[in-house]
Structure formats: structure tokens, C-alpha cells
Residue frames as a rotation matrix with the C-alpha (Angstrom) as fourth column:
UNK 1
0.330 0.865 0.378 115.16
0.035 0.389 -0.921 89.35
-0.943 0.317 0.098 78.95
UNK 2
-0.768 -0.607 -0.206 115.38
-0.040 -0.274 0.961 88.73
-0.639 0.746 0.186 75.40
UNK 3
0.104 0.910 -0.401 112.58
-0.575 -0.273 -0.771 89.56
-0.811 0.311 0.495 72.66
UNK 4
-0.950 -0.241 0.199 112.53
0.099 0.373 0.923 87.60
-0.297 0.896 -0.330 69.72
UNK 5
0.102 0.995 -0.001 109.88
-0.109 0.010 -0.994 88.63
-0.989 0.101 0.110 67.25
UNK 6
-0.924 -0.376 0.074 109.18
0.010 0.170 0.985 87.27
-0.383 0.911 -0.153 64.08
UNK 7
-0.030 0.576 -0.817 107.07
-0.831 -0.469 -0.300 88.69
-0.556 0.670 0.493 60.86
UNK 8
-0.421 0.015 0.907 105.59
0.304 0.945 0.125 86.27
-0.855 0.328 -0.402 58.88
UNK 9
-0.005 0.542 -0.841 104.31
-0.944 -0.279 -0.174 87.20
-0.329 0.793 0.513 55.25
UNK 10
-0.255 0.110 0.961 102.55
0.295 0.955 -0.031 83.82
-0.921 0.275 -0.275 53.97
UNK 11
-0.969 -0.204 0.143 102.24
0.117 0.133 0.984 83.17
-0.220 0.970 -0.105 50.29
UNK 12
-0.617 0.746 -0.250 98.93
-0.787 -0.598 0.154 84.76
-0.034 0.292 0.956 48.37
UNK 13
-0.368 0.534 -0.761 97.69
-0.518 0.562 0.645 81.58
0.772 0.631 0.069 47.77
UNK 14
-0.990 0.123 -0.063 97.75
0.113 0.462 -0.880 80.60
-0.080 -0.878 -0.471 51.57
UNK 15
-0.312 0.916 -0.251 93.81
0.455 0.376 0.807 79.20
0.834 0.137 -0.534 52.13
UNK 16
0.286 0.502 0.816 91.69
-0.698 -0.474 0.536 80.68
0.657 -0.723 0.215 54.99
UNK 17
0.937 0.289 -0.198 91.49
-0.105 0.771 0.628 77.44
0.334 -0.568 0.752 56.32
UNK 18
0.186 -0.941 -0.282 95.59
0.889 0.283 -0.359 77.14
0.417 -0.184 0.890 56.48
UNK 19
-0.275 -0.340 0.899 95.53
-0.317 -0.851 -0.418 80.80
0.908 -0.400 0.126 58.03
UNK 20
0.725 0.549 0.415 93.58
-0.488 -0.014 0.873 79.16
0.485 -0.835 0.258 60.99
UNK 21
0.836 -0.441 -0.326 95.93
0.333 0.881 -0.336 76.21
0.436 0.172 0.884 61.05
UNK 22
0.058 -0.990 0.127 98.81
0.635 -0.062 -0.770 78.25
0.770 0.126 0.625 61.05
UNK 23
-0.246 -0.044 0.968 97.91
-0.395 -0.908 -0.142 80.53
0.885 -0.418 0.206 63.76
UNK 24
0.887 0.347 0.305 96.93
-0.454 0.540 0.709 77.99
0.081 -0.767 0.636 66.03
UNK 25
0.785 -0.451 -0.425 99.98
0.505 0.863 0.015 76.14
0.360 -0.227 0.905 65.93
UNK 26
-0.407 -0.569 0.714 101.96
-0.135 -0.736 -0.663 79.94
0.903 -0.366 0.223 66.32
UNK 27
0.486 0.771 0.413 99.33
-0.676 0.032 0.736 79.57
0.554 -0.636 0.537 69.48
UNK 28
0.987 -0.116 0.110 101.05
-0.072 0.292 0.954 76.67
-0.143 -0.949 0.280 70.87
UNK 29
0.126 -0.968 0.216 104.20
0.428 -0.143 -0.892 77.77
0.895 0.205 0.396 70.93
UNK 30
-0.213 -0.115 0.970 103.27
-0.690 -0.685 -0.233 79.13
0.691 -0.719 0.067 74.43
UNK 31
0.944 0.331 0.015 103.51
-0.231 0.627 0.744 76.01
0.236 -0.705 0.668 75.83
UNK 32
0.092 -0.966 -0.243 107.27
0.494 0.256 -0.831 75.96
0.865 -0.044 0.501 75.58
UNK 33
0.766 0.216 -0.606 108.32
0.640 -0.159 0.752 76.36
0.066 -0.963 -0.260 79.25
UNK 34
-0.406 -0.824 -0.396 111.14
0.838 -0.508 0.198 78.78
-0.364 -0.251 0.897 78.35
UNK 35
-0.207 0.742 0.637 108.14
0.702 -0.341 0.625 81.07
0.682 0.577 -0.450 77.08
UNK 36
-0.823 -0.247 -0.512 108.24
0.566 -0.441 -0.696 83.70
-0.054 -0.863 0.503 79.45
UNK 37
0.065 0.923 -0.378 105.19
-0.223 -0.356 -0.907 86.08
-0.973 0.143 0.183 77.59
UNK 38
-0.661 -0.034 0.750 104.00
0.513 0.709 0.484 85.34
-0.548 0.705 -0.451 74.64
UNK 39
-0.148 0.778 -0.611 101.94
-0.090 -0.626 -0.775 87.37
-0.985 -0.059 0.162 71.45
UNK 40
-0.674 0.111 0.731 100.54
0.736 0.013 0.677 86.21
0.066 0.994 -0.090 68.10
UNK 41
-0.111 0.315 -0.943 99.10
-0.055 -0.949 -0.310 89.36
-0.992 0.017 0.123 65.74
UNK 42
0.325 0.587 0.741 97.77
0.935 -0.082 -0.345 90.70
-0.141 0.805 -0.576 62.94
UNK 43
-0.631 -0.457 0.627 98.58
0.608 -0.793 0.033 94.07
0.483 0.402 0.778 61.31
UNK 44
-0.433 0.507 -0.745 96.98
0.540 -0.516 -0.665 96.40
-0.722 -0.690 -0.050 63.36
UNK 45
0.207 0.187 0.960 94.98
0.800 -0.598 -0.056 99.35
0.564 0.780 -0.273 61.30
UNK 46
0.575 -0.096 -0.812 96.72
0.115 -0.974 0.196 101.96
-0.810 -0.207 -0.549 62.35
UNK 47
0.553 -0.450 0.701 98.23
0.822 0.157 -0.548 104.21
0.137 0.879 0.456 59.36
UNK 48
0.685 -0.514 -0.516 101.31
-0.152 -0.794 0.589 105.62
-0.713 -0.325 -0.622 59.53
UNK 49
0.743 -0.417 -0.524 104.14
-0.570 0.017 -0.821 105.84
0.351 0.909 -0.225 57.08
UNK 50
-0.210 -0.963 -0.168 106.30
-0.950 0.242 -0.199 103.89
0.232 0.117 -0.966 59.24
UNK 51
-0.343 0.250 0.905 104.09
-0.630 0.654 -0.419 101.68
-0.697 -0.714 -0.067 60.42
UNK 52
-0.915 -0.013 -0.404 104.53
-0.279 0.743 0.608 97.80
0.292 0.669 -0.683 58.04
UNK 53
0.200 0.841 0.503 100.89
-0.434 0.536 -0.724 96.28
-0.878 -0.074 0.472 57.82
UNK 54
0.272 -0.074 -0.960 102.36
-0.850 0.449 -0.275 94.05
0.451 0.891 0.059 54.66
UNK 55
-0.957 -0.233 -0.172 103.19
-0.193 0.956 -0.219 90.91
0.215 -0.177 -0.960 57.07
UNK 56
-0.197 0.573 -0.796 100.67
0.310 0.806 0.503 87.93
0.930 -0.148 -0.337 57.69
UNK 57
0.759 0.003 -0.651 101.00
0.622 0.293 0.726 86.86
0.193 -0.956 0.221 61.54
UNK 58
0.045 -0.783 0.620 103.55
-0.549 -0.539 -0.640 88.81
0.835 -0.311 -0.454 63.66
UNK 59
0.703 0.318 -0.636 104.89
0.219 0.754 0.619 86.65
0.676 -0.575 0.460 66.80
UNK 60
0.163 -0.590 0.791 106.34
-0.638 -0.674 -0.372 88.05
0.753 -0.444 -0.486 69.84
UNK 61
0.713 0.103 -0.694 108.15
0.427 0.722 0.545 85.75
0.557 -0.684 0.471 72.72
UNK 62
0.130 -0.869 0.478 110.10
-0.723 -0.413 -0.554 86.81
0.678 -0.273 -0.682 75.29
UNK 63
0.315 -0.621 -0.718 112.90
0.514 0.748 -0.420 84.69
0.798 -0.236 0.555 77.26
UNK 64
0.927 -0.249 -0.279 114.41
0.265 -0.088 0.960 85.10
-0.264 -0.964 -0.015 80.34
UNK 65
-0.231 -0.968 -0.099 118.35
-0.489 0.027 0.872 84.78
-0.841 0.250 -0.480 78.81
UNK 66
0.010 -0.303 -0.953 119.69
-0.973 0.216 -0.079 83.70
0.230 0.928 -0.293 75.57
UNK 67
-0.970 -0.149 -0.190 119.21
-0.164 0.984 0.067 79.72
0.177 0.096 -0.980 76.82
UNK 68
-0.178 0.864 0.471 116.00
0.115 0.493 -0.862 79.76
-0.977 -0.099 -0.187 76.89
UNK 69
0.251 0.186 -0.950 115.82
-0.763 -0.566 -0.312 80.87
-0.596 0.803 0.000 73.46
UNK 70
-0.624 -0.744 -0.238 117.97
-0.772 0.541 0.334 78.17
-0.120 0.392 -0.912 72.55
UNK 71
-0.844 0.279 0.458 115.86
0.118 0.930 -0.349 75.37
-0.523 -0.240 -0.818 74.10
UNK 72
0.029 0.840 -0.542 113.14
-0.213 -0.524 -0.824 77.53
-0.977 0.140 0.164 72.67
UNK 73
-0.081 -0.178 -0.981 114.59
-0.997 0.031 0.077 76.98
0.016 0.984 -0.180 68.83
UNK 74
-0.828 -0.277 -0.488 115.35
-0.383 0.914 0.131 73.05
0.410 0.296 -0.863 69.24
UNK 75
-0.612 0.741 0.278 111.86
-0.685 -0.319 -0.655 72.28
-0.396 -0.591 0.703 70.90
UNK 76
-0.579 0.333 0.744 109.60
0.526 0.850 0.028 69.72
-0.623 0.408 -0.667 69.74
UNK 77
0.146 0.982 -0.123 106.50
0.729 -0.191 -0.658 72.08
-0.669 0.007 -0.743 69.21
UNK 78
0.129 -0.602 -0.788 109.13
-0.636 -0.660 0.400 74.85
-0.761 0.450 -0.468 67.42
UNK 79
-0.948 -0.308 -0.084 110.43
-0.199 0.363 0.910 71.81
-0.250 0.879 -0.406 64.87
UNK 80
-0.309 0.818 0.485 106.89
0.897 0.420 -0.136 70.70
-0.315 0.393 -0.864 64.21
UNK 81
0.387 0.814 -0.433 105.68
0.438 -0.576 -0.690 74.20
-0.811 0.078 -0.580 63.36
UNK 82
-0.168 -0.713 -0.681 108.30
-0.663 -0.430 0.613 74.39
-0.730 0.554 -0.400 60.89
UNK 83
-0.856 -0.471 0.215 108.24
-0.162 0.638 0.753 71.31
-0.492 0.609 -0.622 59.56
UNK 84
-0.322 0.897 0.303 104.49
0.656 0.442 -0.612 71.80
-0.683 0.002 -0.731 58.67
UNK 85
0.804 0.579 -0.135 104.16
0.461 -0.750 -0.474 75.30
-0.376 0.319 -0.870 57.82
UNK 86
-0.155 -0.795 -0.586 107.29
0.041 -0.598 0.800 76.53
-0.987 0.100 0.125 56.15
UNK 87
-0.756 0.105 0.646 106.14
0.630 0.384 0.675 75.60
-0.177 0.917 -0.356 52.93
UNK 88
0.406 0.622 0.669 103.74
0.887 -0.444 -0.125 78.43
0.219 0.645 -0.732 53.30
UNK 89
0.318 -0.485 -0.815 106.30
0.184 -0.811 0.555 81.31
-0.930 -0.327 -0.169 54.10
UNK 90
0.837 0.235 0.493 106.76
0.535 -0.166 -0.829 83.50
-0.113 0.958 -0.265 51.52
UNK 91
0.126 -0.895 0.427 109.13
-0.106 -0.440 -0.892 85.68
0.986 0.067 -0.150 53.61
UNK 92
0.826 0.130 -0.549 109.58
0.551 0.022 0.834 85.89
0.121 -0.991 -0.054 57.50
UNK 93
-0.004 -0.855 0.519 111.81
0.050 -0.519 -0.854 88.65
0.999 0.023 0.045 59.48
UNK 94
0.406 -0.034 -0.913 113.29
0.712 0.638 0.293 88.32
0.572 -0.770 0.283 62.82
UNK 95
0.083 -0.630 0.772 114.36
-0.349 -0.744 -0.570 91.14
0.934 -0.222 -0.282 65.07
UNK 96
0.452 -0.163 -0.877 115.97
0.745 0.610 0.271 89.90
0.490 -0.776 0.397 68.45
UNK 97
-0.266 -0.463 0.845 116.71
-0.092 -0.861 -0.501 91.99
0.959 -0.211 0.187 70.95
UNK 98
-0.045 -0.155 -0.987 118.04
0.767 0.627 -0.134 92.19
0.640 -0.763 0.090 74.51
């Protein structure tokens, strides 16, 4: 299996209305058929000192193998959620892991 999760921190000015937006389209990303499980989040409220609650959206997919991932990146539904919403990413961090 491989994990790829990625931290989104959207820009202050991001609108309620574009938080729905944007979480729905993180949403269908789980139609990609190399999608194996799938989890969009929120910071939880738990407080701990190690525990980050300073991202947006947190997304969690896991893959069978490193080619699904692939097909997973070049996707239709993957370039369209970029090509819409990147313009509200302030920062985004990716930890992959097998």
C-alpha cells in the first residue's frame, strides 16, 4: 500500500462558500478507481503540543502500489481540482509513505 496525504492551508481570505466548493471537489477524488480508501478532514480539537491544527482540509488516499498513484496524479478529476482550486492554496504538505 502506499499513503499519500496531503495538508492543505488555504489563504485567509478563502470564502465559506469556496471552503464548501473546495471540499467537495477533495470529495470526488474518491471516484478515481486507483482510490483504494479514501479521507477528507478538518483539524481535529484535540490539544497537544505535537499535534498541527494550523492546516485547512487534510486528505488521506491510499493506493494499492506506486501505479496507482501515478494514474492517480494524471487523472482527469486530480487535474481539474487543481486547475480550479490552486489559486486558493496558500501552502499544502505532502507526506507519502509506503
Amino acid at each position: 500500500m502506499l499513503a499519500h496525504h496531503v495538508l492543505f492551508w488555504l489563504k485567509p481570505d478563502t470564502t465559506e462558500d469556496q471552503k464548501v466548493a473546495f471540499r467537495k471537489s477533495l470529495e470526488s477524488l474518491e471516484k478515481i478507481e486507483t482510490v483504494k480508501q479514501f479521507h477528507v478532514g478538518v483539524p481535529s480539537i484535540i490539544e497537544r503540543a505535537v499535534v498541527d491544527v494550523t492546516y485547512t482540509f487534510s486528505l488521506v488516499l491510499f493506493f494499492e502500489d506506486l501505479a496507482g498513484h501515478d494514474v492517480y496524479q494524471v487523472h482527469e478529476l486530480h487535474k481539474a481540482f487543481l486547475e480550479e482550486f490552486r489559486g486558493l492554496f496558500e501552502k499544502v504538505t505532502i507526506y507519502d509513505s509506503i
